[in-house]
ROBA-411082 format. One record per atom (N, C-alpha, C): residue number from 0; residue in one letter; x, y, z. Coordinates in steps of 0.001 Angstrom, whole numbers, plus 500000, padded with zeros to 6 digits. Each point is the difference from the previous one (the first is absolute). Last residue first. Layout:
REC    n  res      xx      yy      zz
REC  NUM    a       X       Y       Z
...
END
This chain:
REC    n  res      xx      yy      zz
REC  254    x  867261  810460  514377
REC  254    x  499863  500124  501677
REC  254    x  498893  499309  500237
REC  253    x  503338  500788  495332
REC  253    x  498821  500101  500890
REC  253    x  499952  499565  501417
REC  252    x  502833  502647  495673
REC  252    x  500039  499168  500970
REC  252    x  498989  499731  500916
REC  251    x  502266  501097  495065
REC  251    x  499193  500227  500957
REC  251    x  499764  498821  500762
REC  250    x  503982  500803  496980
REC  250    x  498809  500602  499404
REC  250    x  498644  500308  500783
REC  249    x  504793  498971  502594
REC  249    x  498943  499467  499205
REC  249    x  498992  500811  498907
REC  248    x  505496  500346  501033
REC  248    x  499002  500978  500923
REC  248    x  498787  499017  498891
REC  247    x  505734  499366  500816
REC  247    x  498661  499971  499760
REC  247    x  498993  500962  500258
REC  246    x  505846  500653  499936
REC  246    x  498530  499684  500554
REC  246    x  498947  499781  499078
REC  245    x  504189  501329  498134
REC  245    x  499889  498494  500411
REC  245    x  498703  500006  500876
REC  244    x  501626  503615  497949
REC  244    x  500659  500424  501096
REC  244    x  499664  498112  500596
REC  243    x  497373  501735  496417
REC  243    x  501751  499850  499786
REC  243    x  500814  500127  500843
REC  242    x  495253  497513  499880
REC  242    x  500249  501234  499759
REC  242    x  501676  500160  500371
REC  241    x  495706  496343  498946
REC  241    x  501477  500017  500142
REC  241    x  500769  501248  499774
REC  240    x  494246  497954  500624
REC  240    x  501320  500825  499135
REC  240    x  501344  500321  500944
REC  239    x  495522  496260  499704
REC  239    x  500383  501204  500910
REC  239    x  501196  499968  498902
REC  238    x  496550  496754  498924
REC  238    x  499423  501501  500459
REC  238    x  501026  501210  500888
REC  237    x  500490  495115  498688
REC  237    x  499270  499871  500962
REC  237    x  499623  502230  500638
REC  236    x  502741  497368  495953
REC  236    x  498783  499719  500195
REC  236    x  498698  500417  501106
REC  235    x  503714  503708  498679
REC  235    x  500296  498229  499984
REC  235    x  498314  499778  500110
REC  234    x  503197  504578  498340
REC  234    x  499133  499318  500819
REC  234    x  499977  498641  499491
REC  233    x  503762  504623  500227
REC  233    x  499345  498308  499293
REC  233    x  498232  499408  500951
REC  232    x  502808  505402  499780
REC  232    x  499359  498830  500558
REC  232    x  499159  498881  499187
REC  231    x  505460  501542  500273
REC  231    x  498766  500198  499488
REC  231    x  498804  499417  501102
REC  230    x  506141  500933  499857
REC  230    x  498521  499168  500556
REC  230    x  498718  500475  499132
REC  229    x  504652  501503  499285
REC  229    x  499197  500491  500946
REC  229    x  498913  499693  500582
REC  228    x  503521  498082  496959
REC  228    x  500510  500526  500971
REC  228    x  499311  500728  500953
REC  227    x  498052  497678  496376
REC  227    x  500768  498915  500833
REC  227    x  500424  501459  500796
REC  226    x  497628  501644  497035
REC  226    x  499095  499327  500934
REC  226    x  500845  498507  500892
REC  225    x  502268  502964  497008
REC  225    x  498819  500801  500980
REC  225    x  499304  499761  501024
REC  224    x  502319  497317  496132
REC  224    x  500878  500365  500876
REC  224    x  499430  501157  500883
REC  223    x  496902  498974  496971
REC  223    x  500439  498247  501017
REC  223    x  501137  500430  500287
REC  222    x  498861  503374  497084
REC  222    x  499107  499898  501219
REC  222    x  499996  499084  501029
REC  221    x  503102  500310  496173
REC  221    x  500174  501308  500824
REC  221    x  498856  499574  501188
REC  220    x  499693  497357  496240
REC  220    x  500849  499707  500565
REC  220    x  500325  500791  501490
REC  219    x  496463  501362  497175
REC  219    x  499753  498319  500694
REC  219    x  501154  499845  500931
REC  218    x  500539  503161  496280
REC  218    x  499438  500224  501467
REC  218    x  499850  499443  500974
REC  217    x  501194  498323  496020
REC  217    x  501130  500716  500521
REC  217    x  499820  500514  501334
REC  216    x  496784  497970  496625
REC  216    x  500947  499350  500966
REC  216    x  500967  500609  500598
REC  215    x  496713  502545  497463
REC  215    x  499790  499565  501794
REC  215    x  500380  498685  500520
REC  214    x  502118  502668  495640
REC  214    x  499997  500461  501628
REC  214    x  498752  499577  501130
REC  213    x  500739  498456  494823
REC  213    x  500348  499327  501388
REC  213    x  500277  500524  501176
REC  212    x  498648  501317  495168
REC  212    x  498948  499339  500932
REC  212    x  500692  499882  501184
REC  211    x  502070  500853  496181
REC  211    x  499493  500847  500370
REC  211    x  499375  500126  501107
REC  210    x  502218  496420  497785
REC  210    x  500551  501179  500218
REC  210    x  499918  501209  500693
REC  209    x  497469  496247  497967
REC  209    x  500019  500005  501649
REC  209    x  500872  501224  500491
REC  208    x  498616  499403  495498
REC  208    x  499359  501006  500674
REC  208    x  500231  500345  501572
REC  207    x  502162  498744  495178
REC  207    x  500514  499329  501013
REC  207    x  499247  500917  501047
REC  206    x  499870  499222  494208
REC  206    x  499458  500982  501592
REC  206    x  500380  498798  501234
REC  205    x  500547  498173  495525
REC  205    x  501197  500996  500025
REC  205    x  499460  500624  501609
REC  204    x  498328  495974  496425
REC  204    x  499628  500915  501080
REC  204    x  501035  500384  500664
REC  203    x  499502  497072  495325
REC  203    x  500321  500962  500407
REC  203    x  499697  500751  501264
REC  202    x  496667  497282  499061
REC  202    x  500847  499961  499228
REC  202    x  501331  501372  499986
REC  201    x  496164  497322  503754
REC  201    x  500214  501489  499223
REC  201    x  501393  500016  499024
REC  200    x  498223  496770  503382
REC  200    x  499277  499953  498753
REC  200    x  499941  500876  499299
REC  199    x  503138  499450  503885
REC  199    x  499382  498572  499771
REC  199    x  499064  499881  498788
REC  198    x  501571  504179  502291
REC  198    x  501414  498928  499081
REC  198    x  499380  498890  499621
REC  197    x  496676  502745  502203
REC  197    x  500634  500608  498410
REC  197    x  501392  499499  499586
REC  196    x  497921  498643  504001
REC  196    x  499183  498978  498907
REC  196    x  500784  501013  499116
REC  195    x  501881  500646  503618
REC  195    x  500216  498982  499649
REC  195    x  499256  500051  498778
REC  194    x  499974  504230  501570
REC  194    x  501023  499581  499398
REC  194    x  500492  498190  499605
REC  193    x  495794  502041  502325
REC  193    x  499825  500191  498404
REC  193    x  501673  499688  499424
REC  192    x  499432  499141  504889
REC  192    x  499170  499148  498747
REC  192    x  500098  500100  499086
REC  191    x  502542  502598  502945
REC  191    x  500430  498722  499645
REC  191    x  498996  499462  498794
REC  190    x  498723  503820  502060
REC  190    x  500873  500716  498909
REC  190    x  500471  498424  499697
REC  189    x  497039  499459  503117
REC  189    x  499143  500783  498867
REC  189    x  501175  499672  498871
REC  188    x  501157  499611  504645
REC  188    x  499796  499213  499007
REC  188    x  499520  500094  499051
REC  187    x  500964  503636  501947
REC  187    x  501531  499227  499649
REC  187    x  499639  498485  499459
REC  186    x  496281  502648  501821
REC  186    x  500293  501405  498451
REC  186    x  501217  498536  499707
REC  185    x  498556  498912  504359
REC  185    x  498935  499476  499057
REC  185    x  500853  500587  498632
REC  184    x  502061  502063  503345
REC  184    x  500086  498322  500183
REC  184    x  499500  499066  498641
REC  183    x  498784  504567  501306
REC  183    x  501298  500067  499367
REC  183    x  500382  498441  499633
REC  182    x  496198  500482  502852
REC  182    x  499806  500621  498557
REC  182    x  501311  500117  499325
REC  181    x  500892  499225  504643
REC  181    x  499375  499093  499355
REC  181    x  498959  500020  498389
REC  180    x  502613  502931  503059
REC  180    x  500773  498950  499293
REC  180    x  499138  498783  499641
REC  179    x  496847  503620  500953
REC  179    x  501475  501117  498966
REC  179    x  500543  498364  499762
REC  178    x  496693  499449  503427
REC  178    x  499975  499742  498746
REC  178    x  500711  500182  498961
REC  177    x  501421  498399  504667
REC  177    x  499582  500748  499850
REC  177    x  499792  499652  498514
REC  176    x  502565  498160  504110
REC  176    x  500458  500395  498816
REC  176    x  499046  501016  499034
REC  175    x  498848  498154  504476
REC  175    x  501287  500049  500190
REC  175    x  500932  500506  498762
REC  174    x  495366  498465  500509
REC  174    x  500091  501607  500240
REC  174    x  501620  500219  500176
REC  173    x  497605  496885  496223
REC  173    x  500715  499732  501100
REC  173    x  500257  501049  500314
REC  172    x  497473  499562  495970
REC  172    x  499158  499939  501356
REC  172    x  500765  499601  501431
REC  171    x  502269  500340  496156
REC  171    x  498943  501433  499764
REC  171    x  499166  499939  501116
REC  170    x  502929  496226  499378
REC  170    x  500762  501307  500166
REC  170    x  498934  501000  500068
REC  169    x  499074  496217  497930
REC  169    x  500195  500174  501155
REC  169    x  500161  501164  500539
REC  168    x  499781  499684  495526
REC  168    x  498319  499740  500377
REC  168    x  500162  500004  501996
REC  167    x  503922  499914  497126
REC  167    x  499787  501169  500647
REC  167    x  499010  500224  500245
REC  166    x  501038  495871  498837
REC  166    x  501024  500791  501310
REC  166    x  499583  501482  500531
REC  165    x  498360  497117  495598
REC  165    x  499372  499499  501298
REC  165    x  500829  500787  501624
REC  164    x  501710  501156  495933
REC  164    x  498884  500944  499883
REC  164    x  499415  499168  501398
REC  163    x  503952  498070  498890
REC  163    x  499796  501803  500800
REC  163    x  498699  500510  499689
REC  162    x  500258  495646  498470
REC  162    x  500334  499479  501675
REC  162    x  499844  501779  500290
REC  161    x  499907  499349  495220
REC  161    x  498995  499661  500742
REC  161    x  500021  499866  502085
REC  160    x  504083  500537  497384
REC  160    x  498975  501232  499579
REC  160    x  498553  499470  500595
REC  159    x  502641  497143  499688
REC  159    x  500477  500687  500814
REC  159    x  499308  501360  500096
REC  158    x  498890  496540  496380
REC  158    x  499541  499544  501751
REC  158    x  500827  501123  500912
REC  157    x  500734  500284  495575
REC  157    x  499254  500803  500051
REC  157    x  499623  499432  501281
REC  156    x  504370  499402  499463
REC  156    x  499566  501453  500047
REC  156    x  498773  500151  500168
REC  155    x  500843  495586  498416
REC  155    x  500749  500151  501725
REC  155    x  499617  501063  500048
REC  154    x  499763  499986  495837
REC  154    x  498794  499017  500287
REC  154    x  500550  500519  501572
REC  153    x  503457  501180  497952
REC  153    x  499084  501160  499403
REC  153    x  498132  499006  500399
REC  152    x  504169  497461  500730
REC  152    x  500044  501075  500762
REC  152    x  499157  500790  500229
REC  151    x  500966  496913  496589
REC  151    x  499310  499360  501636
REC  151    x  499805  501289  501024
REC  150    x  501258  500688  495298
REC  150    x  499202  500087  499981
REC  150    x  499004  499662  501622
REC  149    x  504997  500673  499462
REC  149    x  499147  501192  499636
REC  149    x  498761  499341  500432
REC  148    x  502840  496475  499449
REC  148    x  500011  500813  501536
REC  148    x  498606  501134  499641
REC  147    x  500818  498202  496166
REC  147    x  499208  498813  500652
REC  147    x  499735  500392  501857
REC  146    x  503453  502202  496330
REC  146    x  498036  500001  500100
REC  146    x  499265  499635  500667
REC  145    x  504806  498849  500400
REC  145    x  499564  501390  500273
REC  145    x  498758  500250  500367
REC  144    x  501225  496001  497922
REC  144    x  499609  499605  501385
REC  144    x  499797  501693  500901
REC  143    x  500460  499609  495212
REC  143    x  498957  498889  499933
REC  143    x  499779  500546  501867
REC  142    x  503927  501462  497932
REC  142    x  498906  500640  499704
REC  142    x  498570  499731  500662
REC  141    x  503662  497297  500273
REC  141    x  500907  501134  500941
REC  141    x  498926  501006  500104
REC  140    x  500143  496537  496526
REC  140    x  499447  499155  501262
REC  140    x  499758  501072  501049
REC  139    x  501997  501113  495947
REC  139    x  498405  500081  499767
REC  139    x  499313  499318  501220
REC  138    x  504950  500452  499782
REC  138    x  499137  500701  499925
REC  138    x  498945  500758  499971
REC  137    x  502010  495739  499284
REC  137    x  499878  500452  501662
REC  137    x  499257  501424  500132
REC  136    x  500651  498168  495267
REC  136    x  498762  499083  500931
REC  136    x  500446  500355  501352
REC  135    x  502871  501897  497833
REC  135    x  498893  500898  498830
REC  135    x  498972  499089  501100
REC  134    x  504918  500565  502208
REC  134    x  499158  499456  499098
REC  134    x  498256  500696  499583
REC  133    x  504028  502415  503066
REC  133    x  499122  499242  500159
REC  133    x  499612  499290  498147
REC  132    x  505199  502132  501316
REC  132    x  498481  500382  499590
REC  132    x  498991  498906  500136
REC  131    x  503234  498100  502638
REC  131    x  500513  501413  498821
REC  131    x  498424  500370  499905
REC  130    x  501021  496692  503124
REC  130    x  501120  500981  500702
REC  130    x  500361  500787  498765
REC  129    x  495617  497372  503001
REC  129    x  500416  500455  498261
REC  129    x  501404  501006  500512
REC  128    x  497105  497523  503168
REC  128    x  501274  498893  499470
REC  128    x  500666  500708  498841
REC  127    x  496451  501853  502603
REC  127    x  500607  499796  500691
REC  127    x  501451  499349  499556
REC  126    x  495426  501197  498282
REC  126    x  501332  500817  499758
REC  126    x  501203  499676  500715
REC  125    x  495547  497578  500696
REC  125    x  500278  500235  498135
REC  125    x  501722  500376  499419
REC  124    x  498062  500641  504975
REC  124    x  500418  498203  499624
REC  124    x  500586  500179  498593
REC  123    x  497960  503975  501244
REC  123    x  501097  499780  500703
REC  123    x  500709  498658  499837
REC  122    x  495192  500571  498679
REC  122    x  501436  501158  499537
REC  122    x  501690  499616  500581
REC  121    x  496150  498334  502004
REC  121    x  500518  499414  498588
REC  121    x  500577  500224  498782
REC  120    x  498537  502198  504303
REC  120    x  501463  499472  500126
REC  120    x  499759  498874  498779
REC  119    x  497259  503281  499771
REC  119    x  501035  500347  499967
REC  119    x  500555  499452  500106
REC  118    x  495868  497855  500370
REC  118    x  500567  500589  498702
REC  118    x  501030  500540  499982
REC  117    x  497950  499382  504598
REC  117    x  500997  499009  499005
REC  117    x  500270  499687  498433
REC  116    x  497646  503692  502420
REC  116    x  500881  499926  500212
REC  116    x  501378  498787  499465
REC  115    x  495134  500439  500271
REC  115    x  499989  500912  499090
REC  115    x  501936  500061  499938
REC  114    x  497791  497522  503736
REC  114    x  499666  499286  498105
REC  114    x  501018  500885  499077
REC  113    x  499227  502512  503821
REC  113    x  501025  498727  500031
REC  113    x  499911  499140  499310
REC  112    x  496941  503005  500130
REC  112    x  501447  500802  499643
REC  112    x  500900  498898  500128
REC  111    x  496087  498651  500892
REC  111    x  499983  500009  498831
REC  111    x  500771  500527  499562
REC  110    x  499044  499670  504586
REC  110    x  500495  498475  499783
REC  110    x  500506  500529  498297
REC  109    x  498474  503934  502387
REC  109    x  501379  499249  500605
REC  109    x  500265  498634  499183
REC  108    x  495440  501653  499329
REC  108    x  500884  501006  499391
REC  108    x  501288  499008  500298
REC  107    x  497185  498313  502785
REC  107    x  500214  498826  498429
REC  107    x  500748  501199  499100
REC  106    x  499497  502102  504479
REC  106    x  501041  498408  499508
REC  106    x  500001  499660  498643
REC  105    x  497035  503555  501369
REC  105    x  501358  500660  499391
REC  105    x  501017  498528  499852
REC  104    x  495727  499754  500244
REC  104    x  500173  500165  498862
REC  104    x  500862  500136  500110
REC  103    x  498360  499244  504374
REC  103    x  500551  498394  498464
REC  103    x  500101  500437  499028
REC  102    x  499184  503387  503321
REC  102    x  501366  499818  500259
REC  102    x  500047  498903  498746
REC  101    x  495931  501514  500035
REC  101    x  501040  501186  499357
REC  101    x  501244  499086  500820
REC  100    x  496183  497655  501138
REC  100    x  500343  500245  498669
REC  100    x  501140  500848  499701
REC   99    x  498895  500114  503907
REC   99    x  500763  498498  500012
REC   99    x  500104  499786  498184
REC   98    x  498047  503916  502156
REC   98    x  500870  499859  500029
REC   98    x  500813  498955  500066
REC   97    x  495695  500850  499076
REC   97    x  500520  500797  499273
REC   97    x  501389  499556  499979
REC   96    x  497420  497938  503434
REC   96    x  499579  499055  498894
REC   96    x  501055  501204  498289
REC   95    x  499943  501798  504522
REC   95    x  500975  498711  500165
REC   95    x  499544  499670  498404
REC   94    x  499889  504575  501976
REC   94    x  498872  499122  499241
REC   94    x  500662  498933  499509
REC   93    x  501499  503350  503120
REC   93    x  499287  501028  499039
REC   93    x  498771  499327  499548
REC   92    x  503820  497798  502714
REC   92    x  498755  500384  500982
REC   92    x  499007  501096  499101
REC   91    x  503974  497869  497929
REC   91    x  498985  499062  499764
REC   91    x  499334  500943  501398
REC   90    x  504119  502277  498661
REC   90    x  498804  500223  499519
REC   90    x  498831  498976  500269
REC   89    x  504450  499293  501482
REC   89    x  500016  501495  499503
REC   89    x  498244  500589  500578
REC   88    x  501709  495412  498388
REC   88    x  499811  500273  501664
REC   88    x  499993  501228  500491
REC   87    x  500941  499126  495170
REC   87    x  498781  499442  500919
REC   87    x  499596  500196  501356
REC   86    x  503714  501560  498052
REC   86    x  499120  501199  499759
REC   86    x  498702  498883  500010
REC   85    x  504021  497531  500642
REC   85    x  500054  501286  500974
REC   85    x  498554  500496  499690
REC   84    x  500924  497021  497406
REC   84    x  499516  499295  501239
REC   84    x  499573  501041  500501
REC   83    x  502157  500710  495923
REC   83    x  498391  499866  499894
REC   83    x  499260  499671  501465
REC   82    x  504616  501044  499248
REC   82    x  499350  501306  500242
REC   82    x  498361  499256  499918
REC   81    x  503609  496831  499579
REC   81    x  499669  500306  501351
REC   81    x  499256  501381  500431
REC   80    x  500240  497788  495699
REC   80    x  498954  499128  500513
REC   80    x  500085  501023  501232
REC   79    x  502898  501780  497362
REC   79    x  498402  500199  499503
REC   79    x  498979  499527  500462
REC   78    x  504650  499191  500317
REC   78    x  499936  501225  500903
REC   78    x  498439  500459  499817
REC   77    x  502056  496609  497406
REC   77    x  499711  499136  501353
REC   77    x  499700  501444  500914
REC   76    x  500826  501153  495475
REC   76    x  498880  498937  500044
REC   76    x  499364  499519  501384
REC   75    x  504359  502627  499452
REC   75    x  498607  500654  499713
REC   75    x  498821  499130  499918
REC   74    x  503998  498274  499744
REC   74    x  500159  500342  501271
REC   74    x  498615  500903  500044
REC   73    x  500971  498347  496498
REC   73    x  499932  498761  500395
REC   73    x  499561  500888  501352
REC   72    x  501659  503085  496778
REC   72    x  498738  499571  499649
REC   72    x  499476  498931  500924
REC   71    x  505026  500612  500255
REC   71    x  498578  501102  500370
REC   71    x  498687  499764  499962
REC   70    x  502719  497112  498111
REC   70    x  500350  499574  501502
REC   70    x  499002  501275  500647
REC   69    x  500848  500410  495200
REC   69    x  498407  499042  500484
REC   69    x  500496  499639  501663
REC   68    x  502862  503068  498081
REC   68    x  498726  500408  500119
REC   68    x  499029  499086  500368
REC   67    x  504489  498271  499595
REC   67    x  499960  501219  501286
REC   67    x  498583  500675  500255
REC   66    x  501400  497635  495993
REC   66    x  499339  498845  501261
REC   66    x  500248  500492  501012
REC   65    x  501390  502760  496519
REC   65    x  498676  499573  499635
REC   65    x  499664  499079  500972
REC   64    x  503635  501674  500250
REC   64    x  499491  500946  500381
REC   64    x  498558  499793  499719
REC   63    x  503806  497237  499267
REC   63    x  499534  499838  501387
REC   63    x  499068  501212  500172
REC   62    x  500985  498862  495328
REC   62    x  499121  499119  500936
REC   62    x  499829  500477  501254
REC   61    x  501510  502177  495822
REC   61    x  499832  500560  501279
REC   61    x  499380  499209  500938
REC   60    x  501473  499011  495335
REC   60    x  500937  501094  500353
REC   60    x  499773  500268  501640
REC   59    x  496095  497829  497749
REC   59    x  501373  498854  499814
REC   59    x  501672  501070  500909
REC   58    x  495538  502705  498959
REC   58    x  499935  498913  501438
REC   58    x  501216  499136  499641
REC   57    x  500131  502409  496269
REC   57    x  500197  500692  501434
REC   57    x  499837  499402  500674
REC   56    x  498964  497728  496608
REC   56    x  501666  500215  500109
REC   56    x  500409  500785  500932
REC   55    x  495495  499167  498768
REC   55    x  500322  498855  500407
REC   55    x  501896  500320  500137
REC   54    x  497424  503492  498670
REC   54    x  499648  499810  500686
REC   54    x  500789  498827  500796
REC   53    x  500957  501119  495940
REC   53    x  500561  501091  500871
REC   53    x  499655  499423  501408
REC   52    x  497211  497522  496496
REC   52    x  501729  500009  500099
REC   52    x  500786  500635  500847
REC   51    x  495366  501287  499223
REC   51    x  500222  498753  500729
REC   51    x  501454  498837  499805
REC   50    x  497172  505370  499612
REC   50    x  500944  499011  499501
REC   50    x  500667  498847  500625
REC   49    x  496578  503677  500846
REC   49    x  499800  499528  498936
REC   49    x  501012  499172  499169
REC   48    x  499481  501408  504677
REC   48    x  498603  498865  499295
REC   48    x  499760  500058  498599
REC   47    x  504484  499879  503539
REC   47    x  499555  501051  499255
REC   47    x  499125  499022  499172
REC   46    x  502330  499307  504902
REC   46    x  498857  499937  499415
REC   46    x  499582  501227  498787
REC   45    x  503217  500858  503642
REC   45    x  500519  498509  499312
REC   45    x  499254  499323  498854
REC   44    x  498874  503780  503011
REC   44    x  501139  500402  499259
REC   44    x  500739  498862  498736
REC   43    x  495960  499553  503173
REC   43    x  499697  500975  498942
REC   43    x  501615  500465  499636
REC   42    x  499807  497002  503434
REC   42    x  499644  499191  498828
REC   42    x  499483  501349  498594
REC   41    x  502630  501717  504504
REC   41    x  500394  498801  499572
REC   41    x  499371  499487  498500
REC   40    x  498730  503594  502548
REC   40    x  501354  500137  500066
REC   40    x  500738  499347  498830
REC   39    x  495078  499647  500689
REC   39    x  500400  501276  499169
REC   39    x  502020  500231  500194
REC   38    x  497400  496415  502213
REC   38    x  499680  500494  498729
REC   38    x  500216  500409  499125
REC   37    x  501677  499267  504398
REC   37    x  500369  498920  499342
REC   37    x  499359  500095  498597
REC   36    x  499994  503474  502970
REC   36    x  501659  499877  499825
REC   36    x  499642  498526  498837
REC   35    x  496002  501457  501732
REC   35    x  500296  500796  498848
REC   35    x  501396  499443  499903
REC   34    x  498336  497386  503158
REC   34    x  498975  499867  499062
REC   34    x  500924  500981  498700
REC   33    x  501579  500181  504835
REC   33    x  500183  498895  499247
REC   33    x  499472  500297  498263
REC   32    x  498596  503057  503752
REC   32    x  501228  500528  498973
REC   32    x  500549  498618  499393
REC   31    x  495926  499770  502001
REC   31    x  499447  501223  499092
REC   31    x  501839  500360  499330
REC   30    x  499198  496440  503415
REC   30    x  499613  499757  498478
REC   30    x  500348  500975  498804
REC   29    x  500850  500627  504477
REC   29    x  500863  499281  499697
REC   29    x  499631  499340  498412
REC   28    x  497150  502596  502399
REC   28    x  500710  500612  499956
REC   28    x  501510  499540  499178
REC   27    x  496157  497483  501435
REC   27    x  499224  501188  499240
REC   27    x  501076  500633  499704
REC   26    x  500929  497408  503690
REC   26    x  499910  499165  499143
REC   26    x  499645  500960  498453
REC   25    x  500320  502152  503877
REC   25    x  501210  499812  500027
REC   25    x  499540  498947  498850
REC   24    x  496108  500819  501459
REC   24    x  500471  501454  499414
REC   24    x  501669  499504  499680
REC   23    x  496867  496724  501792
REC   23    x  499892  500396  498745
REC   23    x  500912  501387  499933
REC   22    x  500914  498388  503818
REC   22    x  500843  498752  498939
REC   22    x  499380  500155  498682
REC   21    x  498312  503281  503790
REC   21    x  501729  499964  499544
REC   21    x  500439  499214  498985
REC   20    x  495986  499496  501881
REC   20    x  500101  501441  499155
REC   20    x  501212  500297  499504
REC   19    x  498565  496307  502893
REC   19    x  500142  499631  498751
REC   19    x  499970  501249  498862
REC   18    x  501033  500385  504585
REC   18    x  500898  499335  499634
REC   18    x  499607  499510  498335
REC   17    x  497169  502385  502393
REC   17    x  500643  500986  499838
REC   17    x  501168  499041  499201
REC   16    x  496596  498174  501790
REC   16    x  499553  500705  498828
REC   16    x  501069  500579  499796
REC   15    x  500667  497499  503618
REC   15    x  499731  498921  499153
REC   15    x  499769  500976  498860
REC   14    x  499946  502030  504135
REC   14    x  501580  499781  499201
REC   14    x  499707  499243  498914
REC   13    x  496118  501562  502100
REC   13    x  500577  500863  498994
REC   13    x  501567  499517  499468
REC   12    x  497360  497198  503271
REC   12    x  499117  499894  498185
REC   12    x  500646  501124  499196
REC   11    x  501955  499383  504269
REC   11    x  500480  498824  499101
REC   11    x  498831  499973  498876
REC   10    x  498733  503328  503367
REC   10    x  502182  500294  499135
REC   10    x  500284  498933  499424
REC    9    x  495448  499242  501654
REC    9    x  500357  501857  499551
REC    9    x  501150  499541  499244
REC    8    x  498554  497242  503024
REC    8    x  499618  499631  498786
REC    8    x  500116  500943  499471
REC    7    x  500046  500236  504159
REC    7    x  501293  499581  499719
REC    7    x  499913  499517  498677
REC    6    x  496249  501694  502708
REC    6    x  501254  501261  499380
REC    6    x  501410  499193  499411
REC    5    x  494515  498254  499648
REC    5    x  501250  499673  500603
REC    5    x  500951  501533  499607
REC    4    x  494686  499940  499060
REC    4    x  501855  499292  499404
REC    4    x  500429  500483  501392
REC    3    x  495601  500267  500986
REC    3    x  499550  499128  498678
REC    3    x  501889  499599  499175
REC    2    x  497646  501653  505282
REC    2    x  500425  500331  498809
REC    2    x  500789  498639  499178
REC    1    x  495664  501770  502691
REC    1    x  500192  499127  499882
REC    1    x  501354  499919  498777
REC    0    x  498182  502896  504617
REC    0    x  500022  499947  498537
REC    0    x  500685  498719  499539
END
């Protein structure tokens, strides 16, 4: 018989998957509690949208806690490129040409939070020198560069959102994860989209749908720690699967 893999190509095509299962799921993870502490801990306490005095005087009152969040936010950005690699190499044996797209949305996502980002610290510059109540023109500067984050962001959201629906187009046809996280996947970008464009052209938009939406990132997460500690079977170019005990075995073998 004429056999077609190598046995020693087994355990270094599953360590290689398994290792990048780990750096998305531990990366995925590290986001998922960064992101709210720096949101909702941090800039939703400091940030009142209907008054932009208070506003500019709280962040002034709480710099290091305000350049504590964008150091978060920063750290989330660069954790975005290394989940986008991981869950390439994840996934490109599903459908490389799918999956080289869905990882470049989540970067240029990554590059635009970080655009989106240096509005705050022009925040931070603005306030940095004020040692009483902010001025009427810093103020309005303090406003100007808030918004200006918001809006980069809420654009950034809708490419991210676009990258999970392209993710979970994966996922559905990856046997290692299945359709459930991957329809869930798709529902979380879904819930992103309509929440970017309804901040972006919806007057007043109050519904925060991702809210709702996001247990099949959560799952996601849970499953790439599953599939790092117990192996999966990944398949590769050359037709054979990587079973969790690290052996190979060919898709078929001829004689």
């Amino acid at each position: 018989m004429n056999e077609s893999i190598r046995t020693a190509t087994g355990p270094s095509v599953d360590h290689s998957k398994r290792t990048m299962a780990y750096a998305a799921a531990f990366g995925l993870l590290v986001m998922a509690v960064l992101a709210p502490i720096a949101q909702f801990g941090v800039l939703a306490t400091l940030i009142v949208p209907t008054d932009a005095s208070a506003t500019a005087t709280k962040i002034a009152g709480s710099l290091g806690a305000f350049g504590g969040a964008i150091a978060a936010f920063f750290v989330v950005a660069i954790l975005d490129v290394v989940v986008a690699y991981a869950l390439y190499v994840l996934l490109r044996f599903v459908n490389r040409s799918l999956a080289l797209a869905v990882t470049g949305l989540r970067v240029v996502y990554a590059v635009v939070f970080a655009v989106a980002l240096v509005n705050l610290w022009n925040v931070v510059q603005l306030l940095g020198s004020v040692t009483s109540t902010p001025s009427a023109a810093v103020t309005s500067q303090v406003t100007s560069s808030v918004a200006s984050f918001n809006n980069v962001w809420d654009i950034g959201l809708a490419i991210f959102s676009l990258h999970l629906i392209g993710l979970g187009a994966l996922l559905i046809r990856a046997p290692s994860f299945g359709r459930v996280i991957g329809g869930l996947v798709v529902v979380a970008g879904l819930g992103y989209l309509v929440d970017s464009f309804g901040r972006l052209f919806v007057t007043d938009y109050s519904l925060t749908l991702s809210m709702f939406t996001f247990i099949g990132e959560a799952l996601l997460i849970i499953w790439l720690f599953r599939l790092a500690i117990r192996g999966s079977r990944f398949s590769d170019s050359n037709g054979a699967r990587a079973v969790p005990n690290g052996a190979t075995e060919p898709a078929a073998a001829t004689s």
